[in-house]
N, C-alpha and C positions, 0 to 999 in steps of 0.2 A: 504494500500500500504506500498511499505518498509519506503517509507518516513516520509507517518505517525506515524508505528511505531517505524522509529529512534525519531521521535521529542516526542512521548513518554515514548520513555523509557527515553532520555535526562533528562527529568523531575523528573527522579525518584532520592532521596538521594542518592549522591554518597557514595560509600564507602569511612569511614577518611583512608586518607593517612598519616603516620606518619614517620620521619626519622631516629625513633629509630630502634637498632640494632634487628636484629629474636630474639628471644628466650626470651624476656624478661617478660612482662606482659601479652601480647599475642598473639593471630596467628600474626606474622608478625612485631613484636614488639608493637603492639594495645593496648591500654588499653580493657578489657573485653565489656568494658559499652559502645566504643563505636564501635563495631563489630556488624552491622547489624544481627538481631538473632541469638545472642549470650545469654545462661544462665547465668543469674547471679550469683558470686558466695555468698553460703548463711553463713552467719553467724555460726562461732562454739564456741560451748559450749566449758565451760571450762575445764567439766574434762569429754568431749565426746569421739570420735576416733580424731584419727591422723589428722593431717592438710590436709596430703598428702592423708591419705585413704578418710577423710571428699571432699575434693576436688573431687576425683577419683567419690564419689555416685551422686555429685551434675552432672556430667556429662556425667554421665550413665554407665562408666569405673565400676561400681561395682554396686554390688547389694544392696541396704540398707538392714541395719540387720543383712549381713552376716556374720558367724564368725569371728573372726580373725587368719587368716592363713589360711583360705579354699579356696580351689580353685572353682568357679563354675561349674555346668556341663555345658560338653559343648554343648548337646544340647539347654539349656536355658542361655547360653552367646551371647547374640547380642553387642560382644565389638564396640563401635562407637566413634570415634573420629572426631566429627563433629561440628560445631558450633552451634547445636540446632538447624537449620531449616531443618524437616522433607523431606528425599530425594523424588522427585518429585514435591514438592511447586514452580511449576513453576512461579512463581508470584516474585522470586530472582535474575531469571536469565535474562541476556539481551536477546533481540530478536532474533538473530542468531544462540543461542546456540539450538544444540542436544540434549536433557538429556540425550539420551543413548550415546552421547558420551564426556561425561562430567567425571572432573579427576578423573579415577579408578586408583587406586593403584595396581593396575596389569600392569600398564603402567609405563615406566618410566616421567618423569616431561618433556622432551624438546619433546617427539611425543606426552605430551598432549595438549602440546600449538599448534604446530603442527595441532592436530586434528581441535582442536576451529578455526584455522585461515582458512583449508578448508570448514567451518560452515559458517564462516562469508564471505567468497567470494562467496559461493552460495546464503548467503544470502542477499548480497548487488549487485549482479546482477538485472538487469534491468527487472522487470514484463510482463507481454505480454502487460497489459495495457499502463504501461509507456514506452514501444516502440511505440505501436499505439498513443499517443499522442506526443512524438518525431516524427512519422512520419508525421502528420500534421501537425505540427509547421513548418518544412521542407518544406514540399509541398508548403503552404502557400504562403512563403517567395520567395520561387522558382518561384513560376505560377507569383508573381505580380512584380517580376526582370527580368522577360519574358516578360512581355507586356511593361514595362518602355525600357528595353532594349531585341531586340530580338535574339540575336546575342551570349549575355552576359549566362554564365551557373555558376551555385553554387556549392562549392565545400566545403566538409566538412575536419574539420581536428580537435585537442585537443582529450580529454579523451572520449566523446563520438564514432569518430571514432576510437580509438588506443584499444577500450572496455579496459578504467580504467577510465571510468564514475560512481561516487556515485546517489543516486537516487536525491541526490541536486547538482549534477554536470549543469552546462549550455551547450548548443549547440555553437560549433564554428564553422562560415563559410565563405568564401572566392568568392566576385563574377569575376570572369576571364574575361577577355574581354570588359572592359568598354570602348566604344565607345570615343572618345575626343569629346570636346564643344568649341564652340566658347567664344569668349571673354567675350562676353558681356552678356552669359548665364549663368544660376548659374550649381556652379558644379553639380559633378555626387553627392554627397553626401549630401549638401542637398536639391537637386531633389529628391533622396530616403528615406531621413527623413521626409521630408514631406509629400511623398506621402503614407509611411510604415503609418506613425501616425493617416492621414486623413482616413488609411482603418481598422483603430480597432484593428491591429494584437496583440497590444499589452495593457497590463492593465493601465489605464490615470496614468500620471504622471511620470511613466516608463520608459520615453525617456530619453537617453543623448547622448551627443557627445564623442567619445574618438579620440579629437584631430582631426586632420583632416582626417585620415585613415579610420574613420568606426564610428558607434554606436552601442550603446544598449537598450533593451529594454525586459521587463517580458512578456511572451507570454502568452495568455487567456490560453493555456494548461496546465500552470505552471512550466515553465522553463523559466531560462535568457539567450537569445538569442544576441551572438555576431556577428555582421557582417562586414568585412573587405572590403574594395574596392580596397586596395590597400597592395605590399608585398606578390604578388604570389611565386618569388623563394625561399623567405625565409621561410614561410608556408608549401613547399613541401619537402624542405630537411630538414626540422624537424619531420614533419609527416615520410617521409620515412625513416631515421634514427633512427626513435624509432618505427619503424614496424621491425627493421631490429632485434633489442636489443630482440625485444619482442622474436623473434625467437629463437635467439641464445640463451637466456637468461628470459626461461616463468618463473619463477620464480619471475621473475619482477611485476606482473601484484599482486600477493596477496600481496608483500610488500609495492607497491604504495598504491594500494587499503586502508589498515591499516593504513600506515601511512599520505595519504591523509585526512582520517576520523579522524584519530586524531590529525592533524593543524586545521580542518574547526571547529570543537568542541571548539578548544581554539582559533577559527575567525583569526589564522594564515595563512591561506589558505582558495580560493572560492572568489565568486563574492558580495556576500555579507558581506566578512570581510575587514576591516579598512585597509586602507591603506599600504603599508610596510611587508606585508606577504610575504609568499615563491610561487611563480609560480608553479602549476603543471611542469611544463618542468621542470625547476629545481630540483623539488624532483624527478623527473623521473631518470633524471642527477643522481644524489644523490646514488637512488636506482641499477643503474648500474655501477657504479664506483665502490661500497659495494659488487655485487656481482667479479666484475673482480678480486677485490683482494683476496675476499673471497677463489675462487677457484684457482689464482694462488697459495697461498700460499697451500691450500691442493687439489692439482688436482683429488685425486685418489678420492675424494667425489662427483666428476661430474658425473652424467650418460651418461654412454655412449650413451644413445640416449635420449637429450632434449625435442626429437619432441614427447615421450613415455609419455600421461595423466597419466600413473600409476607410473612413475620417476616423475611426476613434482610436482604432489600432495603428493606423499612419506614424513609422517607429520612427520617424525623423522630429515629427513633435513629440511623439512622448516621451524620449528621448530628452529633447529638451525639457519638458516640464519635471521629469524625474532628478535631473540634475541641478534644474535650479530650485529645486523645493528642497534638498540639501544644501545646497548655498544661502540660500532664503534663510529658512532658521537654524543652521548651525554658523554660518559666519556673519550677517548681517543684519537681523530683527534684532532690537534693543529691548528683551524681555522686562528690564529691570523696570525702564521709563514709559514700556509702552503692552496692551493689552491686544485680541480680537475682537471685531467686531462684523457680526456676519449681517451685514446691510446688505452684502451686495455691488459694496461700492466698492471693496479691495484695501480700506484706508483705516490704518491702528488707530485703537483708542487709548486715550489716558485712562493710568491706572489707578482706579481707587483706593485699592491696598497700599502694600509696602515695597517701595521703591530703591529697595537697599540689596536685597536679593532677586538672583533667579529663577522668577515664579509664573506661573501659567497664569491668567486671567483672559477669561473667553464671554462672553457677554452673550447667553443661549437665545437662541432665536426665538425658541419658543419660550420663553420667559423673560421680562425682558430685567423682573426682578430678580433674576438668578445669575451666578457668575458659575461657569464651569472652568477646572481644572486646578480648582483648590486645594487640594485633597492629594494631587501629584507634589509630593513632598521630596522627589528625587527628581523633579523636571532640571535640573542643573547636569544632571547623568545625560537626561534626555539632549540636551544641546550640545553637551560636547562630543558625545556620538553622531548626531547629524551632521557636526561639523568636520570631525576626523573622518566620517563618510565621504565627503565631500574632496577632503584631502586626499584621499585615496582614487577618489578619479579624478581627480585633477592632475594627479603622478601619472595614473595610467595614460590621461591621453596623451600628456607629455612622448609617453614611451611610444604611443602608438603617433604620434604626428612624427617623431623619428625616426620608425622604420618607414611610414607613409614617403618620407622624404628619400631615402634609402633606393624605396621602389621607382621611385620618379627620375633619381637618378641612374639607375643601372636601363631601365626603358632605354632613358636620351643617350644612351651608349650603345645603342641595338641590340642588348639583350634581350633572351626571351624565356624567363623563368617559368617553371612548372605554375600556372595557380595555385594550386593546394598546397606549396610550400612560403606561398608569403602568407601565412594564419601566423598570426600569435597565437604559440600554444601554452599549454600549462597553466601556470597560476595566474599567467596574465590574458589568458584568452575570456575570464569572462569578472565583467566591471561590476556583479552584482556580488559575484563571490570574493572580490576585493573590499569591497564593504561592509559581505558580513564577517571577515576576517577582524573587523575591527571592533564588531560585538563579542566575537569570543577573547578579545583581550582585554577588553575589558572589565570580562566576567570573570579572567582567569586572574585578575589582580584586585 
């Protein structure tokens, strides 16, 4: 499942992240040595060829032995600038990626990321099997809030109904119409907890309370199951105001998606991470305020028809909007001095709170007395990850405008290199797995 395969591949060494500037030791500012299959450079002789030609053979840019000053034929020039891991080794690339559509240099760098992020939202949609087991978790839940209560109906809302559910996302649901009790009865809530627990739904020990509102608990299917009893209006004009965004605004659904999986990575985000995280709503929030400015400021890049799958996946804008919504709030929104505000019009509010620290303040659309993202007591995690995200492909494209130039040059010498060997492959072939290299180091320090 994709689950399984996220939490495998999680496993795998990250690529190092490093702060140094592109161009220096190596792709990215890397030292060589520690560039997942990367060639080492070898040793030269003292009075062998050049530094620069000895460098060029160790990494296949030349032929050894060649004369000096010959040019190869170009039928037998396979110029490669690669990191040493042979193109197709699938065994490098994260789960979601392509190979056939992994960075060709025939592309430019912002529709390659682009591509990879249309990769990875087909590939983090939800299996045939993992619906059929969301559907019985459902049912379940449903059929034995029907016999408790007959009256009562379940209703679902969060990232599973809005589809920006990850395959570790949880079910949220809402039961409507809870009958009253008398006085001297126990509530509706834990009436329902006790009798959820007494019927197995869920795996031992998995029970809790969240306050008086609702619980939770891990269903045998494998998901964590929220249930509300109470806060139907507020439930419905959040759900229906982010059906509405989704609309106006699909673009939304692959950025959430990204950027959802890389807070759960660094346990910022999810039901199983620590306290003080960013709420899906929140980054939902986030994700549509980024894009309203986005296209205020350059209108003429909107399509004119949203509701067009072949506009919305178009990987040369999403590309860009994925990029600069990492640039957006990890290197440039001033959280401290300034707040969201989802008008519509793309333009930060003053922040009513505390202006000393880095804090979330989000002004809810549907309330307009309510501020969301209070409660994110680690939103300062959150920004320096968006922004070392950012850092991180900004190295990459460094690397990749380098080899792009590489190519352009050997072209205007009338070479004629293999296609399949100008790919960056390995840890630098995809820009999303360079990002989330940087939530696992975060989480590992």
């Amino acid at each position: 499942s994709a689950t399984a395969a996220a939490r495998a591949w999680a496993r795998r060494p990250a690529p190092a992240v490093s702060r140094r500037r592109p161009g220096r030791s190596g792709p990215g500012g890397l030292p060589p040595a520690r560039v997942q299959g990367a060639v080492p450079a070898a040793p030269l002789a003292a009075n062998g060829p050049s530094r620069k030609r000895r460098a060029d053979e160790v990494a296949g840019r030349w032929p050894a032995g060649a004369a000096k000053g010959a040019r190869p034929p170009a039928q037998q020039q396979a110029v490669r600038f690669s990191l040493g891991v042979p193109p197709g080794d699938a065994s490098v690339y994260p789960p979601w990626l392509k190979i056939s559509n992994h960075f060709d240099l025939a592309h430019d760098f912002i529709t390659s990321v682009g591509s990879e992020l249309n990769d990875f939202v087909a590939w983090v949609k939800p299996t045939a099997e993992e619906k059929v087991a969301r559907v019985k978790a459902i049912n379940e839940i449903s059929m034995l809030v029907g016999e408790i209560w007959p009256d009562s109906k379940v209703m679902m809302y969060g990232s599973v109904a809005t589809d920006l559910a990850l395959p570790s996302s949880g079910i949220d649901l809402l039961v409507k119409d809870v009958p009253p009790v008398a006085a001297d009865d126990p509530t509706p809530l834990s009436k329902l907890f006790g009798i959820v627990r007494n019927a197995g739904l869920g795996m031992p020990d998995s029970y809790s309370l969240l306050g008086d509102k609702g619980m939770r608990y891990h269903s045998t299917h494998g998901m964590t199951i929220e249930l509300l009893l109470d806060g139907e209006a507020a439930v419905r004009s959040s759900l229906d105001w982010t059906k509405r965004q989704l609309d106006r605004l699909p673009w939304m659904q692959p950025l959430v998606l990204l950027a959802k999986f890389l807070l759960r990575q660094a346990a910022l985000n999810g039901p199983q991470s620590p306290a003080g995280g960013l709420s899906s709503y929140a980054l939902t929030m986030m994700v549509a305020f980024h894009l309203q400015k986005f296209f205020r400021m350059r209108p003429k890049e909107k399509p004119d028809r949203p509701d067009d799958e072949e506009c919305v996946r178009n990987p040369k804008l999403l590309g860009e909007l994925a990029i600069r919504f990492f640039q957006f709030y990890g290197r440039k929104f001033d959280f401290k001095a300034h707040g969201l505000a989802l008008d519509g019009k793309g333009e930060p509010a003053r922040k009513t709170g505390s202006t000393e620290a880095v804090t979330l303040e989000i002004r809810d659309p549907c309330d307009s007395k309510s501020v969301v993202g209070g409660d994110c007591t680690r939103f300062a995690e959150v920004v320096e990850l968006l922004g070392t995200s950012y850092d991180s492909i900004f190295r990459l494209e460094a690397v990749f405008k380098r080899e792009e130039d590489k190519y352009t040059r050997a072209a205007q010498q009338g070479w004629k290199p293999q296609p399949d060997v100008w790919l960056l492959d390995g840890s630098m072939t995809s820009a999303l797995r360079w990002i989330l290299a940087t939530s696992h180091d975060m989480r590992s320090t």
